[in-house]
C-alpha positions as CSV (number, residue, x, y, z in Angstrom):
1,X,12.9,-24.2,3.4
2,X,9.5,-22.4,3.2
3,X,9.2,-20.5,0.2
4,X,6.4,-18.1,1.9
5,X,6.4,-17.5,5.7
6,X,4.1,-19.5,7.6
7,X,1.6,-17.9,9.2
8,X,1.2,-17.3,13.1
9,X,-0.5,-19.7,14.9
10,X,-2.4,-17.4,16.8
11,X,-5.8,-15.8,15.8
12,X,-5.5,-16.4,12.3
13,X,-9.0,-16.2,10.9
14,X,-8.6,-12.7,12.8
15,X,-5.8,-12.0,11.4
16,X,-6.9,-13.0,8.2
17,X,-9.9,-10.8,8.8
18,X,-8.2,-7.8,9.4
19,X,-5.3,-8.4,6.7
20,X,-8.4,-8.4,3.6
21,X,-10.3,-5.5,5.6
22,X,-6.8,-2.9,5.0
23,X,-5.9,-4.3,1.2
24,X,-9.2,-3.5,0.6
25,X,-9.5,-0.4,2.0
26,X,-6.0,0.5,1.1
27,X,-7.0,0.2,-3.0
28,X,-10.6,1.9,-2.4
29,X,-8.4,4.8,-0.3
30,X,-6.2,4.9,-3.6
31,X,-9.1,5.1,-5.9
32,X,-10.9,8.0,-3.9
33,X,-7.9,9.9,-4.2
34,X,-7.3,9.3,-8.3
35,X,-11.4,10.3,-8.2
36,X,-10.6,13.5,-6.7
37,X,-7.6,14.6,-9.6
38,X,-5.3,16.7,-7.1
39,X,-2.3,13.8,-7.2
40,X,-1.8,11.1,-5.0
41,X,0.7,8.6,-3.3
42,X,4.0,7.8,-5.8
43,X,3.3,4.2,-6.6
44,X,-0.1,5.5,-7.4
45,X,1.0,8.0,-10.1
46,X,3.3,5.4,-11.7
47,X,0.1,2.8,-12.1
48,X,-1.5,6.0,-13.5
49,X,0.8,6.6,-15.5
50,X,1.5,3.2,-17.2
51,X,-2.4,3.3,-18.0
52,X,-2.6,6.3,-19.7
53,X,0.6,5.2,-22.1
54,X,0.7,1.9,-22.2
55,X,-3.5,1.2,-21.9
56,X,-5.0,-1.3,-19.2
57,X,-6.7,-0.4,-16.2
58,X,-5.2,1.0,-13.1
59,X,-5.7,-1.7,-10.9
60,X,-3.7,-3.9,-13.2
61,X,-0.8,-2.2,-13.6
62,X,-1.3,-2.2,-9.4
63,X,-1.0,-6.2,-9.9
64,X,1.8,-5.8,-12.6
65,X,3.8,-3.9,-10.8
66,X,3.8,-5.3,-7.6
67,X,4.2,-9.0,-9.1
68,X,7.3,-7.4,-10.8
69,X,8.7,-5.8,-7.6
70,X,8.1,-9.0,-5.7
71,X,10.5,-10.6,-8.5
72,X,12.8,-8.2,-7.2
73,X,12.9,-9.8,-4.0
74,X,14.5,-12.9,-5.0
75,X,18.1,-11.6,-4.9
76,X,17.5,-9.7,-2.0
77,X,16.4,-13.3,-0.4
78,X,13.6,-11.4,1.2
79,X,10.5,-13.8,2.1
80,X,6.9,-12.8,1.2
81,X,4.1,-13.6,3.9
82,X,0.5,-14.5,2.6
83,X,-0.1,-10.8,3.4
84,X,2.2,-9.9,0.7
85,X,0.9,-12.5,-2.0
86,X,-2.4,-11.1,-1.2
87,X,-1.6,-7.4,-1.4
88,X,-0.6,-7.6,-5.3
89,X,-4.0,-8.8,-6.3
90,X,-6.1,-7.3,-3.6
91,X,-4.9,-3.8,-4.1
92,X,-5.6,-3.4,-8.2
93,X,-8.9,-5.6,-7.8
94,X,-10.4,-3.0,-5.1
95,X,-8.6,0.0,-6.6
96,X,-10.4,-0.9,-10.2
97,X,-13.9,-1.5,-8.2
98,X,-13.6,1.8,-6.6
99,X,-13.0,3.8,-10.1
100,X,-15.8,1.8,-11.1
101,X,-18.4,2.7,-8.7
102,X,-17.5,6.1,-7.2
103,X,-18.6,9.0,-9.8
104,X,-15.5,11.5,-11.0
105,X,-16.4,15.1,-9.2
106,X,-16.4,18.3,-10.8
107,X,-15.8,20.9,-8.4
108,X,-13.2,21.2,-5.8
109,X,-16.3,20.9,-2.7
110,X,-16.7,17.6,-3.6
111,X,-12.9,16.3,-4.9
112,X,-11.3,18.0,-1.5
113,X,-13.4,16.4,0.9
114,X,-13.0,13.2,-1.2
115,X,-8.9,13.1,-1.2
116,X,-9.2,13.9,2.8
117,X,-11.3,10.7,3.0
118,X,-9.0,8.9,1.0
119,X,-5.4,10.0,2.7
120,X,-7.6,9.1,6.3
121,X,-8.4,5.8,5.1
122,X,-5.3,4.9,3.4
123,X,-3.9,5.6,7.1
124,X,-6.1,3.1,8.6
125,X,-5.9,1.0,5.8
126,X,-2.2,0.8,6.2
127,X,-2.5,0.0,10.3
128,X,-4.8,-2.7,9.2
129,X,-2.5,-5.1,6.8
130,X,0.4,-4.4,8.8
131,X,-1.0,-4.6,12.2
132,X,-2.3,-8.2,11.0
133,X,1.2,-9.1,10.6
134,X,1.1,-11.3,7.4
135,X,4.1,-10.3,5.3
136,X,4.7,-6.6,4.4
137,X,3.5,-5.6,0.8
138,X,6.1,-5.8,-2.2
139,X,6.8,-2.2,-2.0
140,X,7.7,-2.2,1.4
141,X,9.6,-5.1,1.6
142,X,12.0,-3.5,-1.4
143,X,12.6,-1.0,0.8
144,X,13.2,-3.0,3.7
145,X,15.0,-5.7,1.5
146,X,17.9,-3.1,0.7
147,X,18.3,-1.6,3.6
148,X,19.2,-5.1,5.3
149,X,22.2,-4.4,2.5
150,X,23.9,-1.7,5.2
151,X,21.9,1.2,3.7
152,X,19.7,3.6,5.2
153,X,16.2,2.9,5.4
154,X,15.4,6.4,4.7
155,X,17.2,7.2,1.9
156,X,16.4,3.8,0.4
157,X,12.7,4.8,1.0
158,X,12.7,8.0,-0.3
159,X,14.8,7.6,-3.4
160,X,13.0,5.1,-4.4
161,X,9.6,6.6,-4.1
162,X,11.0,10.1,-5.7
163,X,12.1,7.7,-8.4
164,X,8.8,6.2,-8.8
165,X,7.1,9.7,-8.8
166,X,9.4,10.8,-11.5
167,X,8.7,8.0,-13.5
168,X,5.1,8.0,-13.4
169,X,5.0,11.8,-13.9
170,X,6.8,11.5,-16.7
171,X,4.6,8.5,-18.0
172,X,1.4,10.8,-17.9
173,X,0.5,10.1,-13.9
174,X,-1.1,12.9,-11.8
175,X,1.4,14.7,-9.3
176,X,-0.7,18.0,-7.4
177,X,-1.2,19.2,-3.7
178,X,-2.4,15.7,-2.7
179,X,1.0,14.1,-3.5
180,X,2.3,16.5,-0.8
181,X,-0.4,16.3,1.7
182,X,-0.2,12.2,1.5
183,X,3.6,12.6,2.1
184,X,3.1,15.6,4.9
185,X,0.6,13.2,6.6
186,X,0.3,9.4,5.7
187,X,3.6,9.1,8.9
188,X,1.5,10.9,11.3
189,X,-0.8,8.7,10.5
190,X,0.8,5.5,10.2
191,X,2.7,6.5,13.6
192,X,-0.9,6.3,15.3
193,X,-2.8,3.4,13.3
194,X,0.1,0.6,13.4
195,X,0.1,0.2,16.9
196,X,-3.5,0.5,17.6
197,X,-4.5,-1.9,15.1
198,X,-1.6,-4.1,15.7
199,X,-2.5,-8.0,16.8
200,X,0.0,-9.4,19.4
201,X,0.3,-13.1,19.8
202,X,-1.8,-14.0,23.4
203,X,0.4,-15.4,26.2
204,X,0.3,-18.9,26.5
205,X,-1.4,-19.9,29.8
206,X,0.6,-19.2,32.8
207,X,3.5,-17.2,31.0
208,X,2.6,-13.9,33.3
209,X,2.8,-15.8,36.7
């Protein structure tokens, strides 16, 4: 028994490709909208928050907590892809480089336009590691994971990330009007981005005839 899904034969240094090109992106996206200071996505406010009480950068509490929540798979016999072993380190790694590189704004003409950017590319950036179809991050497959138990996807979904929102508000983590505009708009987006960026396995030779 494989203890990480093999990867599809087909295309894989595109695949590959693609699958680095939206973890990256996804963790700059992430630390664009932190840089801007008017909230951002749940999971984002509980790494936030766990560095501003416990100490350690952002990005490895992003690694910390996704190792942790891919522990949680284990009773849910969920299997990770390569996709979702990279996702735990690519994330914090790009999400740190980010914080590092991109100045803090003061005024809202530069931290609007900036958390705009950021909810855009986290859109792309999420077509890009799904559509490379790797393995789903840690997060997602929790969510997924449980609802293979008989429960809704949706509530599963959104309790937990309420959950994680509360907890990382609590902790210290930023919750403001980008919080709601990521929720409002990272589905439209998603909706859109998945299945344009998606890779499909080619036909073998003759299949179509």
């Amino acid at each position: 028994m494989h203890l990480v899904d093999p990867m599809p034969p087909d295309r894989r240094p595109t695949r590959l490709l693609l699958l680095l090109a939206g973890l990256v992106l996804y963790g700059a996206s992430s630390g664009l909208m932190l840089e801007a200071g008017l909230g951002q996505m749940p999971w984002a406010v509980l790494h936030q928050g766990l560095s501003r009480t416990f100490g350690a950068s952002i990005g490895t509490w992003t690694i910390v907590v996704g190792g942790l929540v891919l522990l949680a798979w284990v009773p849910l016999r969920q299997r990770p892809g390569v996709g979702t072993l990279a996702n735990v380190v690519v994330l914090g790694l790009a999400l740190d480089a980010t914080l590092a590189v991109v100045p803090t704004p003061t005024g809202l003409a530069v931290r609007v336009p900036l958390l705009l950017v950021g909810i855009l590319l986290n859109g792309v950036a999420t077509g890009a590691y799904i559509g490379a179809g790797l393995g789903a991050g840690p997060r997602d497959g929790l969510s997924t994971g449980l609802a293979a138990r008989g429960l809704s996807l949706r509530v599963v979904r959104t309790s937990i990330e309420l959950g994680v929102l509360g907890l990382g508000w609590a902790l210290g983590g930023n919750v403001g009007v980008g919080t709601v505009l990521y929720a409002a708009t990272i589905g439209v987006l998603t909706h859109a981005t998945i299945p344009a960026l998606r890779m499909r396995d080619r036909m073998p030779a003759g299949a179509a005839s």
